[in-house]
N, C-alpha and C positions, 0 to 999 in steps of 0.2 A: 504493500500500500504506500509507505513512504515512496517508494522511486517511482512509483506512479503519479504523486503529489508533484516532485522533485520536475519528472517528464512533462505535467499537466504548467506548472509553475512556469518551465521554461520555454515551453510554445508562448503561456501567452507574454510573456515576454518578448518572443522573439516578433509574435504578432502587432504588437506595439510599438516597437521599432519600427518594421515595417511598413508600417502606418504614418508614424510620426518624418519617416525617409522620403515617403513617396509624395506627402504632402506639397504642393506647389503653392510659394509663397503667395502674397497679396499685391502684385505689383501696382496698385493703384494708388496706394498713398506711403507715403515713407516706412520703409524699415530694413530688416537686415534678416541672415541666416549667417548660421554656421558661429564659431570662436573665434574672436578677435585672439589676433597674436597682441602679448603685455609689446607696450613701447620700447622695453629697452631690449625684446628680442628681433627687432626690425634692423633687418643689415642694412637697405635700400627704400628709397621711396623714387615713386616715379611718378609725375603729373602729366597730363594729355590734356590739352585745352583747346576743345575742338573748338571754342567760342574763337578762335584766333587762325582755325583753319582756311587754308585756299577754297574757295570752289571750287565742284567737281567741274564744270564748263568752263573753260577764259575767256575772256575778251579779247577781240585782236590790237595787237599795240599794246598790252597793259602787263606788267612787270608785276608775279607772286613770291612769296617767299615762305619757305620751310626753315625755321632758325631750332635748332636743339643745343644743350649741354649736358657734358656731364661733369661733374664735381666730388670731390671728397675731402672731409676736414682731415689734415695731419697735423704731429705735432712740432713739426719742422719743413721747414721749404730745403734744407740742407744747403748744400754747394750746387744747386741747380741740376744736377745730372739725373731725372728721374725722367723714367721712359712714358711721355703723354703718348703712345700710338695707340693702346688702348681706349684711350680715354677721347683723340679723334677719331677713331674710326666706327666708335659708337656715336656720337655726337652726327657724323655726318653721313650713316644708317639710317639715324632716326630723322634729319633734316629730310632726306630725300623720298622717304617712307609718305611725309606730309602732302607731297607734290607728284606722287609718283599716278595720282589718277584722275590730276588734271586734263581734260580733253578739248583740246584745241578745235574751234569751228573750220569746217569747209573754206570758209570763204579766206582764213589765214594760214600760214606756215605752219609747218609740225613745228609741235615742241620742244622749245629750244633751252638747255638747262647749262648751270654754271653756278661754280663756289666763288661769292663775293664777299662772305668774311670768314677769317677764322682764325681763332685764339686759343694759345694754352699758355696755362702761366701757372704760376703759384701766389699768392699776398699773401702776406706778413704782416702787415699793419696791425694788425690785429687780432688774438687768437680769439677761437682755435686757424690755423693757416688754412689755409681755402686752397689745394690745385684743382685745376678745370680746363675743360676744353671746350669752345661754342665754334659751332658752324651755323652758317647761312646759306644754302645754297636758295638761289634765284631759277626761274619758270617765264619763261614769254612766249606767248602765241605771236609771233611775227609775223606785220605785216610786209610788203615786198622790201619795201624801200629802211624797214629796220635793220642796223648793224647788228650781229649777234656776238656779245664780248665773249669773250677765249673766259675769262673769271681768270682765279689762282690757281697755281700747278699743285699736283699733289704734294706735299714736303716730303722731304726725304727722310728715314731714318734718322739720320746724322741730329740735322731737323730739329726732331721730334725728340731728341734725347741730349738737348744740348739745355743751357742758360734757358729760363722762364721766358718766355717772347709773347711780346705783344704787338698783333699785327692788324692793321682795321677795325680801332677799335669798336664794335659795333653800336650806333646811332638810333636802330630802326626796330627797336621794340623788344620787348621780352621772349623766354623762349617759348615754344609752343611743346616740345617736349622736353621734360629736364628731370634728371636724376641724376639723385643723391647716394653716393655708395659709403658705407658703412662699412664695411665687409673687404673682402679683397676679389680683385676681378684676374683672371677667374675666380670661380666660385674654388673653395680649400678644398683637397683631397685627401680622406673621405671629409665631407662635411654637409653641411645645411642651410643654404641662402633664405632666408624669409623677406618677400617682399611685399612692401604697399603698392597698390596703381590708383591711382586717382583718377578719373575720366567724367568732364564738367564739357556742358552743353547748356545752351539758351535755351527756354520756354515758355513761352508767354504768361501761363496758368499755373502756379505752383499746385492752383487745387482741382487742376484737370492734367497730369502727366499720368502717363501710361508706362511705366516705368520698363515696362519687357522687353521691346527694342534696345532700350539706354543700356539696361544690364546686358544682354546678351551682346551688343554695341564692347563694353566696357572688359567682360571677362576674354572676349574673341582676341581684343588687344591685349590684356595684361597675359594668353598662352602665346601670343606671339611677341614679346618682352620675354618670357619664358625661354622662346624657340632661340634668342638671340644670346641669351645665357652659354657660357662652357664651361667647362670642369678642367682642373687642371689638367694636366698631362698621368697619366694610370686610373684615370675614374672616367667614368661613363653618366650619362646623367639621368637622372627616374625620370619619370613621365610626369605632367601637368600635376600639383595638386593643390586644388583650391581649400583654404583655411577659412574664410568669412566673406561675405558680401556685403554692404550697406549701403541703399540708395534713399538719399533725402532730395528736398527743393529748400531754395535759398532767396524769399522774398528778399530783393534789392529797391534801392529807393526809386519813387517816381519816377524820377528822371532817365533812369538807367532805360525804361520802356519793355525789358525783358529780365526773365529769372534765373538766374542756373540751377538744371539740375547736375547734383554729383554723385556719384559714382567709385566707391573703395570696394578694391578687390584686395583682399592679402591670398597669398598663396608663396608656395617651400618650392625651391631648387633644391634637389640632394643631387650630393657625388656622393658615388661607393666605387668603393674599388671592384673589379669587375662589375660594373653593373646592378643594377636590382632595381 
């Protein structure tokens, strides 16, 4: 009779669960699933701020721009010799990721793309010391008679691992993707990357958003954030896994004429050794 109890006990257990798993949230007014990771186990945060996106169509004649960075506090800038190519080549991933479904009308040129700024440096000014790397790569639908600039060459190694440099320094607005690493890129072998993605969009109605698109929108991005992740060298990396969800709206004042909603996905990079 006991292990019958014990048997009967853990069905409906199991049934409860089940239950409780399959449920499909409330996307119609603000809330969340799943476990927030504590703050101080976040290696990385990452913002998307589609409110600062290209359109998907251009204009002919009119110049777009995909601007990203990435950054990390350390507690020394040192003697300058620290290798930024990680640190551009993700910046200017995620620049080109912004513009990359921009489509050019019939009546102008294909599109015409080029890096017009880009920085990596380390500041001291003030701790904790900031290095970083921002790119801008620029988009124009050309008309006949438009020049199409060459931008800046790739830098070279040498480059990209010499004295802190600062080159154009950029004028024209904030980034539209930017992350913050905590952690070390690669991800440590074996180890466990935990990140935020933030993903923020206009709405007119904070108390009419249909929240389903936005998330499914938000998580789609922070597995491909994911996909751009590597593991050192002898680790293989797990598969996607998502930790928590949370979608709210952000009444802005009057004037602003539109609302953000936003969008936190936390979800884990693991390296293991061989795989898993």
């Amino acid at each position: 009779m006991t292990t019958i109890n014990h048997t009967l006990s853990y069905l409906v257990v199991l049934l409860f669960a089940s239950a409780v798993a399959g449920c499909t949230p409330d996307y119609s007014k603000s809330g969340s699933e799943g476990t927030p990771p504590k703050e101080a186990d976040l290696d990385r945060g990452v913002t998307y701020d589609e409110t600062r996106l290209p359109p998907k169509v251009g204009q002919c004649g009119k110049t777009y721009s995909g601007r990203a960075t990435v950054n990390q506090n350390v507690f020394t800038c040192g003697n300058g010799n620290f290798d930024f190519s990680e640190f551009y080549n993700r910046s200017l991933a995620s620049a080109n990721f912004q513009i990359q479904n921009i489509q050019c009308p019939d009546s102008c040129g294909p599109r015409h793309d080029w890096v017009a700024t880009r920085i990596w440096a380390c500041f001291d000014l003030v701790k904790p010391f900031r290095q970083f790397a921002f790119v801008e790569v620029n988009a124009i639908c050309p008309k006949a008679a438009d020049a199409k600039p060459k931008g800046l060459p790739i830098p070279t190694a040498l480059q990209l691992n010499t004295a802190p440099t600062l080159q154009n320094y950029p004028a024209t607005g904030p980034a539209i993707i930017a992350e913050t690493i905590g952690d070390e890129v690669p991800v440590n072998c074996p180890g466990v990357d935990t990140s935020n993605f933030e993903y923020s969009k206009t709405v007119k109605d904070c108390n009419k958003v249909d929240y389903t698109p936005l998330v499914s929108t938000a998580e789609g991005l922070a597995r491909t954030h994911h996909q751009s992740l590597s593991c050192k060298p002898g680790c293989l990396k797990s598969p996607f896994k998502k930790l928590h969800t949370k979608w709210q709206c952000e009444v802005q004042p009057t004037a602003a004429k539109e609302n953000i909603a936003r969008i936190e996905v936390d979800y884990e990079t693991a390296c293991r050794r061989g795989g898993g």
